[in-house]
C-alpha positions as CSV (number, residue, x, y, z in Angstrom):
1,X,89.9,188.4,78.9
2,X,87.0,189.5,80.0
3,X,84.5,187.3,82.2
4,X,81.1,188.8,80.8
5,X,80.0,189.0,84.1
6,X,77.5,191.5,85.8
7,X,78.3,190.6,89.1
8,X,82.5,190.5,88.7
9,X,84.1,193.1,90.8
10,X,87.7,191.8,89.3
11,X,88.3,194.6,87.7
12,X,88.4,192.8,84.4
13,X,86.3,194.0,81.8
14,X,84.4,193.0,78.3
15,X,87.3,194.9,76.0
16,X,90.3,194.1,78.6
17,X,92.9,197.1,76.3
18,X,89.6,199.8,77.3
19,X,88.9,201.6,80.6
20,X,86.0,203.8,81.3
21,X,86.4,206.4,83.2
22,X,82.7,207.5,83.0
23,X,80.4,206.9,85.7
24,X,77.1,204.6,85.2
25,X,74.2,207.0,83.6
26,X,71.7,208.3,86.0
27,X,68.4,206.4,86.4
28,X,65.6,208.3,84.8
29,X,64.0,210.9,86.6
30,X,60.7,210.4,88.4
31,X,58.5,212.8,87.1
32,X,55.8,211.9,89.0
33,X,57.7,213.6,92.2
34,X,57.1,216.4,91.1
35,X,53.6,216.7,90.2
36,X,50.5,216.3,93.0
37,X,50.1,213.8,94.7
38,X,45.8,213.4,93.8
39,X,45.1,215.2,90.5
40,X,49.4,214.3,88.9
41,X,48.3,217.5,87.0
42,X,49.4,220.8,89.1
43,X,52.6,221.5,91.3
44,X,52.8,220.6,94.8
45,X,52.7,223.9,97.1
46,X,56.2,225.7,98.3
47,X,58.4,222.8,99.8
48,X,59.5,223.0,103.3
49,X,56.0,224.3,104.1
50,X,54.4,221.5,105.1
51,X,55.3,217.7,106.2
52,X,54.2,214.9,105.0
53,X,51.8,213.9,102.1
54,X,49.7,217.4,102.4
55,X,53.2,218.9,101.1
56,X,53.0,217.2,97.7
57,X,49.5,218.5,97.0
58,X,48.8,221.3,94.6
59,X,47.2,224.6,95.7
60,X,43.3,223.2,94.6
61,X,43.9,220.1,96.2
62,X,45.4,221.0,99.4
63,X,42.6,223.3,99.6
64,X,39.6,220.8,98.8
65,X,41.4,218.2,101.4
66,X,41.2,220.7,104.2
67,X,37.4,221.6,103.4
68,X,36.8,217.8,103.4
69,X,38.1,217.6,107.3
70,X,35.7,220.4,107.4
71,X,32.8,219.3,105.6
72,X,33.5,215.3,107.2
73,X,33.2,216.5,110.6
74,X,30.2,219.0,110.2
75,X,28.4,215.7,108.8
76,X,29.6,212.9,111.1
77,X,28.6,214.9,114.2
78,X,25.5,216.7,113.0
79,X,27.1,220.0,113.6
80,X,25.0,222.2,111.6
81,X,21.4,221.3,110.5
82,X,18.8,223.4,107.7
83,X,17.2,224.9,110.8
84,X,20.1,225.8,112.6
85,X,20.9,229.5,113.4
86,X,24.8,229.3,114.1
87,X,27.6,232.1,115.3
88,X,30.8,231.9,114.5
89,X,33.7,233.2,116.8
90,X,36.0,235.2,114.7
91,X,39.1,236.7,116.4
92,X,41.3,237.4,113.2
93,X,43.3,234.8,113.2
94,X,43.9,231.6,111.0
95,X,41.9,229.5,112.5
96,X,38.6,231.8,113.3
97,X,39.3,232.9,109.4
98,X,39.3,229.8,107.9
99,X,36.7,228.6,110.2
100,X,34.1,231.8,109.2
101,X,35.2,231.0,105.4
102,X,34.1,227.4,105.5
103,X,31.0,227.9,107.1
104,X,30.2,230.6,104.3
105,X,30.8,228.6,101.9
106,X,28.4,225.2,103.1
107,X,25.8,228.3,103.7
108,X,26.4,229.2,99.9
109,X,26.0,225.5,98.9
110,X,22.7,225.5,100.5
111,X,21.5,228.7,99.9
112,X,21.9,227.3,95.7
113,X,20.6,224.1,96.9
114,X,17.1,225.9,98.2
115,X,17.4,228.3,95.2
116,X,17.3,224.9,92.8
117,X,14.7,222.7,94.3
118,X,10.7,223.0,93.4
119,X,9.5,222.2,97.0
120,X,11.9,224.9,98.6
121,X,11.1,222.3,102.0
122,X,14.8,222.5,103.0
123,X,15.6,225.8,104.6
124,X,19.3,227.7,104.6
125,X,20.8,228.0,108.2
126,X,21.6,231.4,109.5
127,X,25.2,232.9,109.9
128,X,26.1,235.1,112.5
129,X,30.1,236.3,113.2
130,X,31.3,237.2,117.2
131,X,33.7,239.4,118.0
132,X,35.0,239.9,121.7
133,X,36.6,243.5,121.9
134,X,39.7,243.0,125.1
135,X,40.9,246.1,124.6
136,X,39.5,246.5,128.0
137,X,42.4,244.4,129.6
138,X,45.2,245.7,127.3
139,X,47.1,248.6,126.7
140,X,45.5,249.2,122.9
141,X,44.8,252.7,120.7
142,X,41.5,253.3,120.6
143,X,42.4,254.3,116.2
144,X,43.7,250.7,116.3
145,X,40.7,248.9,117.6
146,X,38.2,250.5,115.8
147,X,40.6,249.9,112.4
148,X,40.6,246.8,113.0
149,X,36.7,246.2,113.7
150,X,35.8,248.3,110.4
151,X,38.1,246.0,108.2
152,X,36.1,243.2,110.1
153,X,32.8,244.8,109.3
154,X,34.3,245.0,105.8
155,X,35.5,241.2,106.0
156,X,31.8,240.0,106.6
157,X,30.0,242.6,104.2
158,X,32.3,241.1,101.4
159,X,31.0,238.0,101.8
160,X,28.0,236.8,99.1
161,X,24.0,236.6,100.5
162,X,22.9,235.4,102.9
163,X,23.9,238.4,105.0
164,X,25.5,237.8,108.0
165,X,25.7,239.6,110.8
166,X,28.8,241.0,113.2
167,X,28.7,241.3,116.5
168,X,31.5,243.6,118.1
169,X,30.6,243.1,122.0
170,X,33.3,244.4,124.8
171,X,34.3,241.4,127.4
172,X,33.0,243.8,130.0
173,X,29.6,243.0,129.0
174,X,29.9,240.0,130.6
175,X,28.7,242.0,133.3
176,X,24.8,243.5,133.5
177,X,23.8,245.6,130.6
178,X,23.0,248.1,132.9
179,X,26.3,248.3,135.0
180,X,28.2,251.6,134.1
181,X,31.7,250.0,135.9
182,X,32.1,246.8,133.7
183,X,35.3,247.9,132.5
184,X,36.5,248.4,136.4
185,X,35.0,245.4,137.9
186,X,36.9,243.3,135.3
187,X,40.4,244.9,135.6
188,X,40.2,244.4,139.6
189,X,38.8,241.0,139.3
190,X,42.1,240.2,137.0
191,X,44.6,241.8,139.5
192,X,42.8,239.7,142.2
193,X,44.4,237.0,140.4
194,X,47.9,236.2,141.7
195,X,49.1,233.4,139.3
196,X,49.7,234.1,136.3
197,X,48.2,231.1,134.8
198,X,45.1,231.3,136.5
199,X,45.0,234.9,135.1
200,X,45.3,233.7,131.6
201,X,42.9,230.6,132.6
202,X,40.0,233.1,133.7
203,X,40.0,235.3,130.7
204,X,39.7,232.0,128.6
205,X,36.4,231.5,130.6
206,X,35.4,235.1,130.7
207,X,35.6,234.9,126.9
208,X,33.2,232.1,126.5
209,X,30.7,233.5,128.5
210,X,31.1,236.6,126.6
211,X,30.5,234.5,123.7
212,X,27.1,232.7,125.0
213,X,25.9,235.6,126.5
214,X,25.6,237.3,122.4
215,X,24.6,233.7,121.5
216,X,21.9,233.4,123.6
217,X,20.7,237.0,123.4
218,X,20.6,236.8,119.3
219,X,19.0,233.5,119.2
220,X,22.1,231.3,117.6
221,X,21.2,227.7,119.0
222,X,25.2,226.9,117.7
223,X,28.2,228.3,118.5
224,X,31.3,227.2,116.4
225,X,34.9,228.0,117.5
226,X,38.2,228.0,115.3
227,X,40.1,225.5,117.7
228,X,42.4,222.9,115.6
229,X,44.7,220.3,116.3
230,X,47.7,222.2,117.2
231,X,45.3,224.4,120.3
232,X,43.7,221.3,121.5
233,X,47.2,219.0,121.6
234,X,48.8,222.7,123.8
235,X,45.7,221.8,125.6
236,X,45.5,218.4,126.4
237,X,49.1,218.9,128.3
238,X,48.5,221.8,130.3
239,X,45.3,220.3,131.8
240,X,47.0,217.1,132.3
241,X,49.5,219.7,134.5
242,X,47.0,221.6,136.2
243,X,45.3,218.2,137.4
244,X,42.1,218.7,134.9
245,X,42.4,215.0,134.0
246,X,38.5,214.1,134.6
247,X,37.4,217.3,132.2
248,X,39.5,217.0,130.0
249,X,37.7,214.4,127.8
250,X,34.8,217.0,128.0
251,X,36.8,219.8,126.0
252,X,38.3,218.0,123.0
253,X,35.4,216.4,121.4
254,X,33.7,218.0,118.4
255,X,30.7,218.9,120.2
256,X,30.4,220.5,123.6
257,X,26.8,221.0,124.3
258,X,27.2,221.7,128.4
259,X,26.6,225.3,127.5
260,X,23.4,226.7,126.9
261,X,24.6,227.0,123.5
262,X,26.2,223.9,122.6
263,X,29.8,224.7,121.2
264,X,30.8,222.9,118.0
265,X,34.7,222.5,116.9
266,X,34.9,221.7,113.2
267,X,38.3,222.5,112.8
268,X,39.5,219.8,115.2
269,X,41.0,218.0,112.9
270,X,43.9,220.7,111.1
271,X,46.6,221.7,112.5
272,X,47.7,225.1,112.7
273,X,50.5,224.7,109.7
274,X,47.7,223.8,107.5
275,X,45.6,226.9,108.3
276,X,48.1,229.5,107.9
277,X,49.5,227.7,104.5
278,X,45.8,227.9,103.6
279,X,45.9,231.8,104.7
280,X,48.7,232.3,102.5
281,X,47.6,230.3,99.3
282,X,43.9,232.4,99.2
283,X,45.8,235.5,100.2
284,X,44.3,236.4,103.8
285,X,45.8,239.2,105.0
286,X,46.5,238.9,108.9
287,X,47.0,242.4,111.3
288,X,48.1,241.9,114.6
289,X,48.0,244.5,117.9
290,X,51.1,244.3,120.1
291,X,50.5,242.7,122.8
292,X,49.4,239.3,124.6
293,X,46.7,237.0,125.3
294,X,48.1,233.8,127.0
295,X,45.3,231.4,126.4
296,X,45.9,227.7,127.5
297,X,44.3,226.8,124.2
298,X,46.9,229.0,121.7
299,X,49.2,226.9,119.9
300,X,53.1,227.4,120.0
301,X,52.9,229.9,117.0
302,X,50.4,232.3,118.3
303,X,52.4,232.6,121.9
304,X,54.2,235.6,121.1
305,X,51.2,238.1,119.6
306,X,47.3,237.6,120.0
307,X,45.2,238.1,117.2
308,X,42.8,240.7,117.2
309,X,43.1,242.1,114.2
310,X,41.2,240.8,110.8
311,X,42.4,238.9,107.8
312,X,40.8,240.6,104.5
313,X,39.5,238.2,102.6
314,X,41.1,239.0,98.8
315,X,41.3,236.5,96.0
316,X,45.4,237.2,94.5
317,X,44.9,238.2,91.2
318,X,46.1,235.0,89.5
319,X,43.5,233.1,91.2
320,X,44.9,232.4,94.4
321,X,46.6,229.5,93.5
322,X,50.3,231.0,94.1
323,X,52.5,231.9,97.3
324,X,51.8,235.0,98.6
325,X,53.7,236.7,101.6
326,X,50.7,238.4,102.8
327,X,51.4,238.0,106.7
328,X,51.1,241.3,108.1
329,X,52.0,241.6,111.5
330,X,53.2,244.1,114.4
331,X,56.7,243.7,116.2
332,X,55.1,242.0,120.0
333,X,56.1,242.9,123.7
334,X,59.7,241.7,123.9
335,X,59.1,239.8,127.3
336,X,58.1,236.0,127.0
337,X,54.7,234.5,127.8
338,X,54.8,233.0,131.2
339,X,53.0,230.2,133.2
340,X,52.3,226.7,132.8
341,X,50.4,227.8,128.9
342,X,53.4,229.5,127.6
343,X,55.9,226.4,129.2
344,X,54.0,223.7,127.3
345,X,53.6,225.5,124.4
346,X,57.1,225.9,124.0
347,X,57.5,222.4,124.9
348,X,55.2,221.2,121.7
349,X,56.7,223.6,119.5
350,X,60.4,221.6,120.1
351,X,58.2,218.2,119.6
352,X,56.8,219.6,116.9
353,X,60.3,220.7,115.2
354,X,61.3,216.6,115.9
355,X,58.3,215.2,113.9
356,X,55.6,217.3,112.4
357,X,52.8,214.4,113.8
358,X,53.6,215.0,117.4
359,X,50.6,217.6,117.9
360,X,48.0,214.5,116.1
361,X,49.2,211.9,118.2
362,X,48.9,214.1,121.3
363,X,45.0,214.5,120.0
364,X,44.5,210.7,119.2
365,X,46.2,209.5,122.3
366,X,43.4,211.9,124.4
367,X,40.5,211.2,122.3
368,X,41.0,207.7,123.6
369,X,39.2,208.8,127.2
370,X,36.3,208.6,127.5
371,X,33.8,211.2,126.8
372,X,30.6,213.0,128.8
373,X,26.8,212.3,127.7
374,X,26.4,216.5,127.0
375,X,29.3,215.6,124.1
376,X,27.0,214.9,121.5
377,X,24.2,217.7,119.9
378,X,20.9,216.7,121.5
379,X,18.4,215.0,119.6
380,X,15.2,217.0,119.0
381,X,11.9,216.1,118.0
382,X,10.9,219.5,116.4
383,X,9.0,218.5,113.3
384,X,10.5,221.2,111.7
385,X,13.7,219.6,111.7
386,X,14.1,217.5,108.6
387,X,13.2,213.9,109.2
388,X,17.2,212.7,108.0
389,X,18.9,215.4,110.3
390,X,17.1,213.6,113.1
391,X,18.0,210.4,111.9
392,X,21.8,210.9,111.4
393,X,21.6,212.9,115.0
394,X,20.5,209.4,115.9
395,X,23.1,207.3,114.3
396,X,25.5,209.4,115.8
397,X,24.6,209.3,119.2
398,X,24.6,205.5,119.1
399,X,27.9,205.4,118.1
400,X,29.0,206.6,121.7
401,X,28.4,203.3,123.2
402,X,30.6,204.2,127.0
403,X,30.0,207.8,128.3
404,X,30.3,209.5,131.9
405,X,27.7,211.6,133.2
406,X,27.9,214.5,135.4
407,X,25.2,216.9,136.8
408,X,27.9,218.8,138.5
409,X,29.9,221.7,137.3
410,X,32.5,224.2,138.2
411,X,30.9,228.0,138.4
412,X,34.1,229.2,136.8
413,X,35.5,227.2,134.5
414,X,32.3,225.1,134.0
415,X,34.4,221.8,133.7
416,X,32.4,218.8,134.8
417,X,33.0,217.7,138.7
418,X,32.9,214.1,140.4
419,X,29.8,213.5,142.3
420,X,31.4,212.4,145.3
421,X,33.0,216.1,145.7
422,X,29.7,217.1,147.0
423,X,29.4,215.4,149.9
424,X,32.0,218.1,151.3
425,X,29.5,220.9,150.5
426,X,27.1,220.0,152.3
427,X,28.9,219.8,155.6
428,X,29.5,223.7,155.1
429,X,27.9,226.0,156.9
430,X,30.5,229.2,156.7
431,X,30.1,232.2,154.8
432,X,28.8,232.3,151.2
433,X,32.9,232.6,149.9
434,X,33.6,229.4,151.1
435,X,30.7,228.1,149.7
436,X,32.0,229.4,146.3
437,X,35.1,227.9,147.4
438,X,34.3,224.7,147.7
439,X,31.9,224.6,144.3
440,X,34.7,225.1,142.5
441,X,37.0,222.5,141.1
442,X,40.7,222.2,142.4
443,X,42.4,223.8,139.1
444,X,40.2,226.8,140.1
445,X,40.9,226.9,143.3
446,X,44.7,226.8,143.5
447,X,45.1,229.0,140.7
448,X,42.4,231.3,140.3
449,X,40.5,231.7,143.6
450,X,42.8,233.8,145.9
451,X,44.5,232.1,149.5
452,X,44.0,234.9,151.6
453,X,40.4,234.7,153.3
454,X,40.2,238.3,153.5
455,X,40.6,238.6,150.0
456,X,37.2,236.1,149.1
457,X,34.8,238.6,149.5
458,X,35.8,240.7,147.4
459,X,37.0,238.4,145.1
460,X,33.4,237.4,144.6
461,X,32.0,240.5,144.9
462,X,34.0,241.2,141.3
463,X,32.7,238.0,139.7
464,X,29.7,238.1,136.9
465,X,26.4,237.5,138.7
466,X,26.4,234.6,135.6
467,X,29.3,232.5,137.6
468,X,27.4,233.5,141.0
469,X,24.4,231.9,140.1
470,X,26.2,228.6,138.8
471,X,27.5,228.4,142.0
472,X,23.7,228.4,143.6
473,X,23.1,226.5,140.9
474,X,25.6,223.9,142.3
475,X,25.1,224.0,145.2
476,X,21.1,223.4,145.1
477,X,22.2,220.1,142.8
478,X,24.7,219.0,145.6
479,X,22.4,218.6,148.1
480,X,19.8,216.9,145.7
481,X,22.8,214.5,145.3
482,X,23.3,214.0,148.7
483,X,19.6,214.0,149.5
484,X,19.3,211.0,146.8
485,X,22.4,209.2,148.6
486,X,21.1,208.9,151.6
487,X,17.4,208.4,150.9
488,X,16.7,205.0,152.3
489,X,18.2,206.1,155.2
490,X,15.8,209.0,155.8
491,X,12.4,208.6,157.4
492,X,8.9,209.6,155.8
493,X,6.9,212.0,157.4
494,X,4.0,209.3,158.3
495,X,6.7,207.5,160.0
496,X,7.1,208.0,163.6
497,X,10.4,208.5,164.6
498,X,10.8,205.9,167.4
């Protein structure tokens, strides 16, 4: 007899002389699973490629919610303005693609936007592109490079009005215009370097200035760089290694504006994965040159090959809304990257293999310091400049309500100095090298800057007259500091010294 009961595990059942054998029917399938997460129209992209929710978004969607970090952080930190004339950094890779693709596409928003309107009041902003040619400090073809700058040139010529121009500039014109041994100043100021992460440190610098030297010269008052959240997380740990605590606030922010061209980082907030999915969904084609650049800012998936090449912008012929294997790369060096960069790159890549929110958590743990008065665009009152730019420029800079200052800054690396450092300056009265010495923060100086005295001189004789004059620079505004310190102290010159 059969107890009719749902919860019996007796064995008994409702017909006691009939068994099933037949397991319980599934439950009905979730449908929804599969289908995006937003529209619950489309496909999610390829599995496995991404973790998380972004996973479960279609192609279109995945797309729009990466332009929307974009787009959100141009307009929270008044990155770009109608008057603005902006350059773009573009090495070839994912990030510096994606970066140059979204800023074309908010110029081709407002370029329709001036087109529509009556008043035509509310100017377009100018786009320029940068490209640093290193082939100066590696082993390259010459049939390579210049491939790879045509297809650039082809890259930026492909893109709709307004035109935008490329800039191809060697690193060695860091150096004067007019100096004929660039190229040999800058491969014996490298081998000056002993360390191997101080090598890798000073071309990251040498870059920039490369970079604001064709900013300045071409009159872009922006400069926007590709970094995203997987660069800046490599970032925060090696220059919590190298002892760069007190800067480091200064170089993860969205805006840097201690440059003469204030640099602006839009992508800050997508992480590496993301851009090369979104490489491989619009069909950017990637081409790589075989061999290194260890720069402390290159995430764990860039360590073994440095982008140089160009990714050729091509819509896939279905509308780009498929997978596409389009990564086209050359076979790298065989030996590893080395130094404290390659070391904690590795070491986020096996976070990152853990849980896929390691590299974000990194950023959101440092973005709690606190950040310097120059991180923030500065507010202008240019009448030119549309009366709502100025106020959300405004709004934003009261947002800030804590920030540090600093007057004082390394002549190599730039990063932002304690005051009190200063006070050893001016005690020195030795030759001009230890001067430069002793302007320089300490990352720079045990890394970078060589031991041997002997060695000094011509170590600065190498440097770009750029990073010289910093240093006079600094030096002039340490003993203004000190000056200041002590000026109760110090007797007027009506006052009679007894």
């Amino acid at each position: 007899m059969s107890c009719n009961s749902s919860g019996c595990q007796s064995n008994c059942y409702k017909n006691g002389d009939q068994v099933s054998d037949s397991p319980p029917p599934p439950p009905a399938a979730n449908n929804s699973s599969n289908l995006c997460l937003k529209c619950k129209t489309n496909s999610p992209i390829t599995p496995g490629s991404l973790s998380g929710d972004e996973a479960r978004f279609c192609a279109d969607c995945f797309r729009s919610n990466i332009y929307g970090k974009f787009r959100l952080a141009v307009a929270s930190h008044a990155m770009i303005s109608p008057s603005d004339n902006v350059l773009v950094a573009f090495s070839g890779g994912p990030s510096s693609r994606v970066a140059l693709q979204f800023v074309h596409v908010l110029q081709d928003r407002a370029q329709k936007n001036f087109e529509a309107s009556k008043d035509k009041s509310l100017p377009v902003f100018g786009v320029g592109v940068a490209f640093i040619d290193e082939s100066a400090v590696y082993p390259v073809s010459s049939d390579k490079v210049d491939g790879a700058i045509q297809d650039m040139r082809s890259v930026v010529s492909n893109l709709a009005p307004p035109t935008k121009q490329l800039h191809v500039v060697p690193i060695e014109n860091i150096y004067a215009s007019d100096s004929s041994d660039g190229k040999d100043r800058l491969t014996k100021l490298l081998d000056a370097v002993n360390d191997a992460t101080g090598k890798e440190d000073l071309l990251l610098h040498l870059r920039m200035m490369a970079l604001q030297k064709v900013a300045s010269q071409n009159g872009y008052n922006r400069l926007i760089l590709g970094s995203c959240t997987s660069r800046i997380a490599c970032h925060v740990l090696a220059a919590t290694v190298k002892g760069r605590g007190y800067s480091l606030s200064a170089d993860i922010q969205y805006v840097d504006a201690r440059w003469e061209v204030p640099v602006v980082l839009p992508l800050r907030d997508c992480t590496s994965q993301e851009l090369n999915l979104l490489c491989h969904l619009d069909g950017f084609v990637i081409q790589t040159f075989s061999y290194f650049i260890l720069d402390s800012l290159l995430s764990f998936n860039f360590l073994c090959r440095y982008i140089i090449g160009v990714k050729l912008f091509r819509l896939l012929l279905n509308g780009g809304s498929s997978w596409q294997s389009s990564l086209k790369t050359l076979q790298p060096f065989d030996s590893p990257p080395s130094g404290i960069n390659g070391l904690i790159s590795s070491f986020v890549n096996v976070l990152q293999e853990e849980n896929s929110s390691r590299e974000c958590t990194i950023l959101r743990t440092a973005g709690k310091l606190t950040p310097f008065e120059f991180n923030r665009i500065p507010e202008t009152d240019d009448c030119n400049v549309p009366l709502a730019i100025r106020r959300r420029q405004k709004r934003y800079n009261l947002k800030t309500k804590e920030s540090i200052s600093s007057e004082l800054f390394c002549p190599i690396c730039n990063a932002p100095l304690k005051n009190f450092n200063s006070l050893n300056l001016s005690s020195l009265k030795s030759c001009q090298s230890s001067r430069f010495n002793a302007a320089c923060c300490s990352s720079c100086q045990f890394q970078i800057i060589p031991k041997d005295p002997s060695s000094m001189e011509n170590f600065c004789s190498l440097l770009p007259q750029q990073v010289v004059d910093r240093a006079k620079h600094g030096n002039c505004s340490n003993l203004s500091f000190l000056r200041e310190q002590i000026q109760d102290c110090l007797l007027s010159d009506s006052e009679d010294e007894t």
